[in-house]
C-alpha positions as a Markdown table, in Angstrom:
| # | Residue | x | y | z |
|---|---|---|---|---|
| 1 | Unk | -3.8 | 17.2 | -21.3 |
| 2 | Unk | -3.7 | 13.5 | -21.0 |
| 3 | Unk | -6.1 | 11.8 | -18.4 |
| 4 | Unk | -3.9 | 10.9 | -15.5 |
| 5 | Unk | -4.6 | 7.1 | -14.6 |
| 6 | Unk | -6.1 | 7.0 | -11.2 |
| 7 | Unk | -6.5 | 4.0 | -8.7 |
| 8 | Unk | -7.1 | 3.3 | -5.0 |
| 9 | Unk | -4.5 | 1.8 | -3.4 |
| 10 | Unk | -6.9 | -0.8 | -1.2 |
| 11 | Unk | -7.3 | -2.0 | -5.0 |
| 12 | Unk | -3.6 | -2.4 | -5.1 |
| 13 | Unk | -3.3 | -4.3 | -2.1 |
| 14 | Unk | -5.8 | -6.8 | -3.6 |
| 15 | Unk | -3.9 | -7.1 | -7.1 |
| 16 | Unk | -0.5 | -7.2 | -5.4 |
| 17 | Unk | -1.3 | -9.9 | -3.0 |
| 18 | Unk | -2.5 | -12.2 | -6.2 |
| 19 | Unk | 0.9 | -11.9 | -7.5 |
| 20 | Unk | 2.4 | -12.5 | -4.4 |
| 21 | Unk | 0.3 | -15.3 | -4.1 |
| 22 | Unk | 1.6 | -17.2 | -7.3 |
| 23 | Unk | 5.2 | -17.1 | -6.4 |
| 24 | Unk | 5.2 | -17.8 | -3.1 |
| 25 | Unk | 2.8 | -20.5 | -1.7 |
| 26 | Unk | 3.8 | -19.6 | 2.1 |
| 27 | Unk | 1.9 | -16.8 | 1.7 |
| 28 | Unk | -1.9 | -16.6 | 4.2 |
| 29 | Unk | -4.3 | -13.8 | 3.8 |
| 30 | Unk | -6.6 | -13.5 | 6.3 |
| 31 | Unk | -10.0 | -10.8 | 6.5 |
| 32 | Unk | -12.6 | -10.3 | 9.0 |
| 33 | Unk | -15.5 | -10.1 | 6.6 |
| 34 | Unk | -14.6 | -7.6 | 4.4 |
| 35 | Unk | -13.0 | -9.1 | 1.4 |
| 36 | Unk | -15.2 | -7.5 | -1.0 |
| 37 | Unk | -13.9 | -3.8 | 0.7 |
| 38 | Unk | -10.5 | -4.6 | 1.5 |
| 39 | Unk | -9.8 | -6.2 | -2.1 |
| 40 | Unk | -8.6 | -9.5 | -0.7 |
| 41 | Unk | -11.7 | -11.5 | -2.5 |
| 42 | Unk | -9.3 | -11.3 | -5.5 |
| 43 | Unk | -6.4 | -13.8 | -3.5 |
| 44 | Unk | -9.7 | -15.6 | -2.1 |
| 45 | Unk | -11.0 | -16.1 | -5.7 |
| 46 | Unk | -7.8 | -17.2 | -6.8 |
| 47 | Unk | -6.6 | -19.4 | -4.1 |
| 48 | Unk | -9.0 | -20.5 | -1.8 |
| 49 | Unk | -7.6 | -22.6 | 0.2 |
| 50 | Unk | -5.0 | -20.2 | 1.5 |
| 51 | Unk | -7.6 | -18.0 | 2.5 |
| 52 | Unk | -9.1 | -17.5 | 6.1 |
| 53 | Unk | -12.4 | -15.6 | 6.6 |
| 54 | Unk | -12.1 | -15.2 | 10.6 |
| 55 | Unk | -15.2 | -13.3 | 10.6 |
| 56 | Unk | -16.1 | -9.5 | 12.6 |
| 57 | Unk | -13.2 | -10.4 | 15.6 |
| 58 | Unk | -10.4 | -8.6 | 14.2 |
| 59 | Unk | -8.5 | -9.2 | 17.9 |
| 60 | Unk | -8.7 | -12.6 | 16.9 |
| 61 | Unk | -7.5 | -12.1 | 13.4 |
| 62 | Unk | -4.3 | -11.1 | 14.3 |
| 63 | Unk | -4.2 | -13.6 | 17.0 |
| 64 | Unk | -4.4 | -16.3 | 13.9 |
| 65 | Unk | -2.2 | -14.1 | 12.3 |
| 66 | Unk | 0.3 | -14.4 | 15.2 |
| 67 | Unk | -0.3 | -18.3 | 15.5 |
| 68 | Unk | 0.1 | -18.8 | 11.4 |
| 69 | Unk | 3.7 | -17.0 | 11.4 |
| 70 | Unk | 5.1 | -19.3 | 14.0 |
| 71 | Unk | 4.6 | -22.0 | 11.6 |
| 72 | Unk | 6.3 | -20.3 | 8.9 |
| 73 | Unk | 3.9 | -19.3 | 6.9 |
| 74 | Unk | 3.7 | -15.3 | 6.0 |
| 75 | Unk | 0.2 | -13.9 | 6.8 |
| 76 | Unk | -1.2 | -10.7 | 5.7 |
| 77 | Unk | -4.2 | -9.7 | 8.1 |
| 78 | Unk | -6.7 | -7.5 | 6.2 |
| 79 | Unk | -9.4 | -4.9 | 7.9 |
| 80 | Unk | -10.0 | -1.2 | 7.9 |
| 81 | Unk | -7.3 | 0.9 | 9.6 |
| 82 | Unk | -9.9 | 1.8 | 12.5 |
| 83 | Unk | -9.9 | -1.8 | 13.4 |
| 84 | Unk | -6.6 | -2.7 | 12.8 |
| 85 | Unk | -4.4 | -0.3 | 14.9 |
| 86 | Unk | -8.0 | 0.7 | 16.6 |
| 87 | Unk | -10.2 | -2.2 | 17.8 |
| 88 | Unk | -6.8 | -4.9 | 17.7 |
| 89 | Unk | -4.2 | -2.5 | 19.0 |
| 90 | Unk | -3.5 | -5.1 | 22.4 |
| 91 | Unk | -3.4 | -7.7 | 20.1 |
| 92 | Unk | -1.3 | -6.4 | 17.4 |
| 93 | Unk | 0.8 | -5.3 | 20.2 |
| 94 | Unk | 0.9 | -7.9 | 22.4 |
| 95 | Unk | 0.8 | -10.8 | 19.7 |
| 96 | Unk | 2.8 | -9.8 | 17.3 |
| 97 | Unk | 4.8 | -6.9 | 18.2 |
| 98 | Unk | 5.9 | -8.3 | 21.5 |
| 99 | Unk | 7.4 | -11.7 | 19.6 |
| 100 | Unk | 8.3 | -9.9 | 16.9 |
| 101 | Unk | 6.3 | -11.7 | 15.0 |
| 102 | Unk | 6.6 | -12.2 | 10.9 |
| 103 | Unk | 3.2 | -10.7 | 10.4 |
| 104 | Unk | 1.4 | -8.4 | 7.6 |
| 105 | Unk | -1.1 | -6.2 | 8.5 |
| 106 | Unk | -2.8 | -4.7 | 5.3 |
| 107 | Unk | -5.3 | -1.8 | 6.8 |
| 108 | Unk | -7.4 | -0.3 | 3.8 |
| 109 | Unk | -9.6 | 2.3 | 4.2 |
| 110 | Unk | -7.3 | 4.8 | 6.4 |
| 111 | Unk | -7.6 | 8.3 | 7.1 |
| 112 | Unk | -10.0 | 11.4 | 6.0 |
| 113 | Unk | -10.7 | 10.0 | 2.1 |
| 114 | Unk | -12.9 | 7.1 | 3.4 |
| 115 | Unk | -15.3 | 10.0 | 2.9 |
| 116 | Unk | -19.0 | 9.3 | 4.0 |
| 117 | Unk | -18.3 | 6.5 | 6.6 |
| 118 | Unk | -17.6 | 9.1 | 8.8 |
| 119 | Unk | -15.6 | 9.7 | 12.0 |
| 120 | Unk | -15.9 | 6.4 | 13.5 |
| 121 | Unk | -14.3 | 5.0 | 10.5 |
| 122 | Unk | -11.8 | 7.5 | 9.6 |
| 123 | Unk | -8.3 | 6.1 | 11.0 |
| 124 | Unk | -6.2 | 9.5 | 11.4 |
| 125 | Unk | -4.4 | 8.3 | 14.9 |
| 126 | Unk | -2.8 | 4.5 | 13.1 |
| 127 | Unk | 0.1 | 5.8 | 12.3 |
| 128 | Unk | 1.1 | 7.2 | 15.6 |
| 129 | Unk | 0.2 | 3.6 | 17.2 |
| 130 | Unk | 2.1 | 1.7 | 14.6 |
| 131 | Unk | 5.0 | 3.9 | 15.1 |
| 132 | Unk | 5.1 | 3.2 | 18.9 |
| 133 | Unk | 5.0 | -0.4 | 18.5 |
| 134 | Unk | 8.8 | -1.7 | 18.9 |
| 135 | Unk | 10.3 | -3.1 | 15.7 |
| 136 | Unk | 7.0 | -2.6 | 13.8 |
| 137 | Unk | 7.9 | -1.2 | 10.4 |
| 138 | Unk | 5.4 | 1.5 | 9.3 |
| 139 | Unk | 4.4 | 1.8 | 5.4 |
| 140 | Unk | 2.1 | 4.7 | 3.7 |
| 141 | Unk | 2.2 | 3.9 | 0.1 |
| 142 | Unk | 1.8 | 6.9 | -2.6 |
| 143 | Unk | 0.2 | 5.4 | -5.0 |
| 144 | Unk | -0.7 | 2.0 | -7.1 |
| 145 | Unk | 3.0 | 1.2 | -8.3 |
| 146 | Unk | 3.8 | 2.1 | -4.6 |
| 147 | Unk | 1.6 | 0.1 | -2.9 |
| 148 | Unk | 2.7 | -3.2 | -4.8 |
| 149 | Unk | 6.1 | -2.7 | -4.7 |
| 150 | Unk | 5.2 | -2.2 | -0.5 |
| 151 | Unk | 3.4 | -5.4 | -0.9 |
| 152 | Unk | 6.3 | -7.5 | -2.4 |
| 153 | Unk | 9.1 | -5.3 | 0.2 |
| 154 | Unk | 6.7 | -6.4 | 2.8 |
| 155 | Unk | 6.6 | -10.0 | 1.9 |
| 156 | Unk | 10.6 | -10.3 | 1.9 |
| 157 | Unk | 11.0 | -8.2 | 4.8 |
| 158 | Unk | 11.2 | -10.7 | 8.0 |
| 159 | Unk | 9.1 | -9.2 | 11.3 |
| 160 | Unk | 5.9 | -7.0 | 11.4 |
| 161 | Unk | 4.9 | -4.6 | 8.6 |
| 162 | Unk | 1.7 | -2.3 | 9.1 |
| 163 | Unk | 0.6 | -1.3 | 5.2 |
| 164 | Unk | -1.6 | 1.8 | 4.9 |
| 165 | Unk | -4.0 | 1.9 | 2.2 |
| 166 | Unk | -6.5 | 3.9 | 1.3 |
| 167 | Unk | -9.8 | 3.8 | -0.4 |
| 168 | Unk | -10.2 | 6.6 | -2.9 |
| 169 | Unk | -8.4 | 6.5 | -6.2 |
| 170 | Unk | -5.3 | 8.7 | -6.1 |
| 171 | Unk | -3.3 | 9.2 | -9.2 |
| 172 | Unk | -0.7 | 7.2 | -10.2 |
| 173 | Unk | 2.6 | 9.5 | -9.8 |
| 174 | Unk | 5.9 | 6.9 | -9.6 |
| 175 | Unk | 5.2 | 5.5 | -12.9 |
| 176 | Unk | 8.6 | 6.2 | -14.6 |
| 177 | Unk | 11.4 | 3.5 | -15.6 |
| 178 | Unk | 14.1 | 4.5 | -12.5 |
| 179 | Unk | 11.5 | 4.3 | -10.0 |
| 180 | Unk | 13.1 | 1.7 | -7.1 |
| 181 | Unk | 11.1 | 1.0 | -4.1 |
| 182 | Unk | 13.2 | 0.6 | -0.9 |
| 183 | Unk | 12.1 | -0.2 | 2.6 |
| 184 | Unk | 13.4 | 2.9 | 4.9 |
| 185 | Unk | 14.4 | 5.0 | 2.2 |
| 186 | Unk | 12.7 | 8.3 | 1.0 |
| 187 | Unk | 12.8 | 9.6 | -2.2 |
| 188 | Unk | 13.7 | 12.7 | -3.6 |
| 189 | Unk | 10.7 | 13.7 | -6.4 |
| 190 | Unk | 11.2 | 17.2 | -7.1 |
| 191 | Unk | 14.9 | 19.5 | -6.5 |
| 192 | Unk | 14.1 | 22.9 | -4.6 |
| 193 | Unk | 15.7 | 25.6 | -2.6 |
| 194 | Unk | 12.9 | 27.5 | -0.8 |
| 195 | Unk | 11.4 | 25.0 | 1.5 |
| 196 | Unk | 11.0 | 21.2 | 1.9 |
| 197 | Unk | 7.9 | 19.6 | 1.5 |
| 198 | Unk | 8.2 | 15.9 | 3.4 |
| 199 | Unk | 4.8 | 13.9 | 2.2 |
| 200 | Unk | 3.6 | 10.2 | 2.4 |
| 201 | Unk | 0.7 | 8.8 | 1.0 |
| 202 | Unk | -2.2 | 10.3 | -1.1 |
| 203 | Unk | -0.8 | 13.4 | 0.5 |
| 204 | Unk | 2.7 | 13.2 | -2.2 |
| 205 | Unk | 0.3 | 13.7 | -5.2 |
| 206 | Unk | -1.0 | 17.0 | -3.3 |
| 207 | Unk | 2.3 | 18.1 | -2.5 |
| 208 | Unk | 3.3 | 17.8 | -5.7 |
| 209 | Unk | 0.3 | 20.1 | -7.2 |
| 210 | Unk | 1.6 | 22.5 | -4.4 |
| 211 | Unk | 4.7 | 22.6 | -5.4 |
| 212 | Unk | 3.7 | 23.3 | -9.4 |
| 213 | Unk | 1.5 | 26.0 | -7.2 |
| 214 | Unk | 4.4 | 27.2 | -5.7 |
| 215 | Unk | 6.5 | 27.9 | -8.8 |
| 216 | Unk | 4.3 | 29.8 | -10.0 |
| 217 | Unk | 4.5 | 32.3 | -7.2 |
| 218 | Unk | 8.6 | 32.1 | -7.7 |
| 219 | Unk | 9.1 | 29.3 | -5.1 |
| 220 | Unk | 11.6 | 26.6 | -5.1 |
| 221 | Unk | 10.1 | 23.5 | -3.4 |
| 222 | Unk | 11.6 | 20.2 | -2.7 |
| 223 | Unk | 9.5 | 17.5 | -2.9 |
| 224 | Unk | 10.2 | 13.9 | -0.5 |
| 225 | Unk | 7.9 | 11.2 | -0.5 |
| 226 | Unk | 8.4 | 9.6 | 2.7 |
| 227 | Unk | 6.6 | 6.3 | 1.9 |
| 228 | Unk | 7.9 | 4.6 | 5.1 |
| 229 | Unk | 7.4 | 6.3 | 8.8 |
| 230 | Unk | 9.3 | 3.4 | 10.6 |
| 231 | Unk | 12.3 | 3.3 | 10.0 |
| 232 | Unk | 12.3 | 6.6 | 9.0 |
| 233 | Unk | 15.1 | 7.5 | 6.2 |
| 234 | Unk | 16.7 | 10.7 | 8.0 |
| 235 | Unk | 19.7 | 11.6 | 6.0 |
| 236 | Unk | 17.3 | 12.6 | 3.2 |
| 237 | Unk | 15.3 | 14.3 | 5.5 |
| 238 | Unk | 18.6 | 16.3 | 7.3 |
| 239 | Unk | 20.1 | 16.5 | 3.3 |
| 240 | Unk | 17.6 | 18.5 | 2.7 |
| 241 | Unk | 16.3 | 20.4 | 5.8 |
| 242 | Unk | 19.9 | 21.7 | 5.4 |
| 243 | Unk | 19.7 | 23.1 | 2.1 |
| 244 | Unk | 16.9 | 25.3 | 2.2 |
| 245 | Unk | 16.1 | 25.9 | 6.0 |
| 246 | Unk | 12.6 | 25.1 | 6.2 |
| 247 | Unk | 10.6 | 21.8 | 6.5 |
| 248 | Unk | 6.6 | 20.9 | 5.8 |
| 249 | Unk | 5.8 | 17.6 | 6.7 |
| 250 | Unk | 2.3 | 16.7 | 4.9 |
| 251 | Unk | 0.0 | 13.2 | 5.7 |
| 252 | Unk | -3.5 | 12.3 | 5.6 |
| 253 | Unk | -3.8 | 11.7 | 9.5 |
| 254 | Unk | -3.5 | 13.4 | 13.3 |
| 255 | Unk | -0.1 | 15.5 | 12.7 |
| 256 | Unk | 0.9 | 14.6 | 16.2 |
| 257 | Unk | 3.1 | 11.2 | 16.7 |
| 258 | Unk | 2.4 | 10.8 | 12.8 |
| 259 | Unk | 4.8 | 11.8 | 9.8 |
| 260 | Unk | 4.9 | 15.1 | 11.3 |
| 261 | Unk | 5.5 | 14.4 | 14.9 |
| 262 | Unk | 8.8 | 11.8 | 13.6 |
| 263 | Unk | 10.6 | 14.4 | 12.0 |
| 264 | Unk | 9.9 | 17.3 | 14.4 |
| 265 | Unk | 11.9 | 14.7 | 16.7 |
| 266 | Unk | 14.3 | 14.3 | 14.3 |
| 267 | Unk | 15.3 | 17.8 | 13.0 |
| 268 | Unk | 14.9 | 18.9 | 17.3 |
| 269 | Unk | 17.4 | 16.3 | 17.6 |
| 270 | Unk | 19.9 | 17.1 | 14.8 |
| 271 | Unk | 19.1 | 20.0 | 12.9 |
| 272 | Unk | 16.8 | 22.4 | 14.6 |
| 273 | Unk | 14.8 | 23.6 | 12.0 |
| 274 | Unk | 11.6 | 25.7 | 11.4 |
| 275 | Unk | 8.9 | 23.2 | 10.7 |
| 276 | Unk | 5.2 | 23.4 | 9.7 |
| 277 | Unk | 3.1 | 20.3 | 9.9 |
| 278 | Unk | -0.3 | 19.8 | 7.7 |
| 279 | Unk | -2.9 | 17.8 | 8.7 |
| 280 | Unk | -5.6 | 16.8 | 11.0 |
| 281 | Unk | -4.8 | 18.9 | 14.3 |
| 282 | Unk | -7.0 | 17.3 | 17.2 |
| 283 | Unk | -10.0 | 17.0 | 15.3 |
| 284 | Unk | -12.2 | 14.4 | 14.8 |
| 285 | Unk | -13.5 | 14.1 | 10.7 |
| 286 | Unk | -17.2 | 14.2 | 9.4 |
| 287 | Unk | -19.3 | 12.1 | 7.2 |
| 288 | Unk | -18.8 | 13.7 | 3.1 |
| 289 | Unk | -17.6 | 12.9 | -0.1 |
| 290 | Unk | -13.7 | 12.1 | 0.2 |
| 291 | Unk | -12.4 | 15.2 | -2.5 |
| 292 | Unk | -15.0 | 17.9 | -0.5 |
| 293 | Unk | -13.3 | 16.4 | 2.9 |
| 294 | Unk | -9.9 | 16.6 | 1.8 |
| 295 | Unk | -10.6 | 20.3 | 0.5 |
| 296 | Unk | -12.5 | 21.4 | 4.0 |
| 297 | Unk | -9.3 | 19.5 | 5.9 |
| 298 | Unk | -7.0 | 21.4 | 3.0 |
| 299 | Unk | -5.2 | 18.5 | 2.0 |
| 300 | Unk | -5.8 | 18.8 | -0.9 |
| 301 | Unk | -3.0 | 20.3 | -3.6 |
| 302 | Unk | -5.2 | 23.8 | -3.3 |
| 303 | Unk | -5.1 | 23.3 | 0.6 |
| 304 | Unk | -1.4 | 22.3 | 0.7 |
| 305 | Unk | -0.3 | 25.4 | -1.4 |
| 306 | Unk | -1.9 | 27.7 | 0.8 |
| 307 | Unk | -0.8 | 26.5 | 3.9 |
| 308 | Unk | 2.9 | 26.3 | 2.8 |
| 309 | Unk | 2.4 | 29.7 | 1.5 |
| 310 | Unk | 1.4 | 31.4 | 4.8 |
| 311 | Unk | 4.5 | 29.0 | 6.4 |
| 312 | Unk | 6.6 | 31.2 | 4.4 |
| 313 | Unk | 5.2 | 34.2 | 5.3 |
């Protein structure tokens, strides 16, 4: 079998905001001494001058942030996800969710798959703060062709956008000629009739390898990836939920207020369905390499499989 290409998304970011960078000369990127980790050295290499280094104060990065888009220009604030939606939450809040401000926030490093950093740094709650934020669009990004195509929806969107990246190299899975990439709308990877498997970010490829799993066994799953939590694109999610009676929402982070805790409110709501939800349940994570951690977490396409399996009893 062919290798399959891999790449980390945080490397993504970096590529994507380059290009972003040569057609539009409104764009800012901003980092708080971490451009070598969150990729943005590339646009800092490439054009210094629309480059801001604020230093370790990520509140005050997105206060600059805040203060840049009222002039018209489009910043993207870069950190790790712990200190984006973590250490800057009032600000982000406050500063630029409050105004509804036209602000990027570009938070690399998210989630379990940082690996040895540990706990501390593993962001698994950032997508529940984002999503609680009025008006603040939420984006988890599958893959490398995602991620830029997030970058570039982000960039033509007008009001806050919170991009999830991550740092381990995750295959690249959309790379086919009708793939579209649409703010707010899901799409629909894999037909099935057994169950529904609802997944955003690295967490797509692993549904994906559950779902091959799956059939297998005789199973008929339907794959979504769900590469935007806010606005959340339920008519795919309902479409679906309605054709084969049971849902299992799958994401890289704290299953409550995340992908998982959106559409249990949704199908509650609309279509009472029997739901499973994988991922980190009220745990904090531990210092390891990122594939051993995503095994022990089983969030991986091993871990997904079995889970779904014992879901279906």
């Amino acid at each position: 079998m062919p290798e399959v290409k891999k790449i980390a998304t945080r490397e993504s970011y970096g590529n994507a905001l380059v290009e972003l960078g040569k057609k539009h000369d409104d764009v800012v990127v901003l980092d708080a001494d971490l451009a070598g980790a969150t990729k943005t050295g590339t646009f800092k290499k490439a054009f210094p001058e629309r480059h801001i280094d604020c230093g370790i104060a990520e509140a005050d990065m997105m206060g600059i942030a805040a203060g840049i888009a009222t002039t018209g220009k489009v910043p993207f604030a870069s950190t790790f996800a712990m200190f984006a939606a973590g250490r800057a939450f009032e600000q982000v809040r406050n500063s630029i969710g409050y105004p509804h401000l036209n602000v990027k926030i570009g938070a690399t490093h998210a989630g379990i798959s940082v690996g040895e950093d540990g706990a501390t740094h593993q962001c698994l709650e950032d997508i529940a703060l984002m999503r609680m934020i009025p008006g603040m669009t939420v984006v988890v990004p599958s893959d490398d062709i995602e991620a830029k195509a997030a970058v570039e929806a982000a960039y033509e969107h007008k009001g806050p956008v919170y991009l999830r990246f991550g740092r381990l190299a995750v295959p690249v899975i959309n790379d086919r000629p009708d793939y579209k990439f649409e703010l707010g709308k899901g799409v629909l990877l894999r037909e099935g009739s057994d169950v529904t498997i609802v997944a955003t970010g690295l967490e797509v490829g692993s549904a994906l390898e559950a779902a091959d799993r799956l059939a297998q066994d005789g199973v008929s799953a339907e794959v979504i990836n769900i590469h935007t939590i806010k606005p959340l694109d339920e008519e795919i999610i309902l479409k679906s939920a309605a054709k084969t009676g049971r849902v299992v929402t799958a994401e890289e982070a704290f299953i409550a207020g995340g992908l998982g805790g959106a559409v249990a409110e949704l199908l509650s709501a609309k279509l009472p369905t029997k739901l499973a939800r994988i991922g980190v349940d009220d745990q904090f994570g531990e210092s390891g390499p990122a594939v051993e951690l995503l095994h022990k977490y089983k969030l991986d396409g091993e871990g997904v499989y079995e889970q779904v399996k014992a879901f279906l009893g």
